[in-house]
C-alpha positions as CSV (number, residue, x, y, z in Angstrom):
1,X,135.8,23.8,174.9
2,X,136.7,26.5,177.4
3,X,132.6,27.4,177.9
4,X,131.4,24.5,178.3
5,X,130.4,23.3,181.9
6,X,130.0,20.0,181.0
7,X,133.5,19.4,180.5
8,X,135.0,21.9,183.2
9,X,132.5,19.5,185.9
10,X,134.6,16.5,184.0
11,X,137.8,17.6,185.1
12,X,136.8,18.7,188.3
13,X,136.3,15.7,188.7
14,X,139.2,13.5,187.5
15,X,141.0,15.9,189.4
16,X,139.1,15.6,192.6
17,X,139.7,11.3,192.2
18,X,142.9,12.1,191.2
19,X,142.0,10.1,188.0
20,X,144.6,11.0,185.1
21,X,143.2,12.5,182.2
22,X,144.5,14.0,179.1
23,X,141.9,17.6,177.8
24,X,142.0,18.7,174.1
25,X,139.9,21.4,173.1
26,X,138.8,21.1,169.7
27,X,138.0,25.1,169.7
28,X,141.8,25.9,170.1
29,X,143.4,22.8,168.4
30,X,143.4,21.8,164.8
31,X,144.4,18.8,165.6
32,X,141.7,17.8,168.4
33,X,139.1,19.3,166.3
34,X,140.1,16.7,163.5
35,X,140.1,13.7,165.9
36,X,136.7,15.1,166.8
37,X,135.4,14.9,163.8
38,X,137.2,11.3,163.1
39,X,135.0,10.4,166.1
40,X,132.0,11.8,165.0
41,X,131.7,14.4,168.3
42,X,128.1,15.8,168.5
43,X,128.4,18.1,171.5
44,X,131.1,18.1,173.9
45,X,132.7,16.5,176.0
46,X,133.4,13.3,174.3
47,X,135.3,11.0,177.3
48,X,137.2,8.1,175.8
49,X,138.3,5.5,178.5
50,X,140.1,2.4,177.1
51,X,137.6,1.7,174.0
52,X,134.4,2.7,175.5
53,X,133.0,6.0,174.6
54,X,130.9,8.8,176.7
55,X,129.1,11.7,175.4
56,X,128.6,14.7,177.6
57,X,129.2,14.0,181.8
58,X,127.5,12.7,184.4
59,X,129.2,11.6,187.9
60,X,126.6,8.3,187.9
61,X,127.6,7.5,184.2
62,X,131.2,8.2,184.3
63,X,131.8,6.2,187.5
64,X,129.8,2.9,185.5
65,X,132.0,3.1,182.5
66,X,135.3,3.8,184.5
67,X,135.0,1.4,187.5
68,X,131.6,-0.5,186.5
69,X,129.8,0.7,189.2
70,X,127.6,3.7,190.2
């Protein structure tokens, strides 16, 4: 969603690591807001890498799920 900080930190940061990244806002498409719901989103952002899911954004847990490490 365009407010929320969470997510604008995300892609600060993919963009920072240069780490490609696709952003759907479910407050301004239909169709994002349906896969949200599919996904059963509870709060935003929801971060999908591969198969493994993250809610919300942290540096430390991003960087475990995409390159196993902290």
């Amino acid at each position: 969603t365009s407010w929320c900080s969470y997510c604008k930190k995300a892609a600060r940061y993919f963009k920072q690591k240069k780490i490609p990244f696709i952003e759907h806002d479910i407050e301004k498409s239909a169709r994002a807001a349906k896969e949200y719901k599919k996904l059963r989103g509870r709060g935003v952002p929801v971060i999908l890498v591969g198969n493994q899911r993250m809610n919300g954004f942290s540096i430390k847990a991003f960087n475990n799920l995409y390159y196993g490490k902290s």
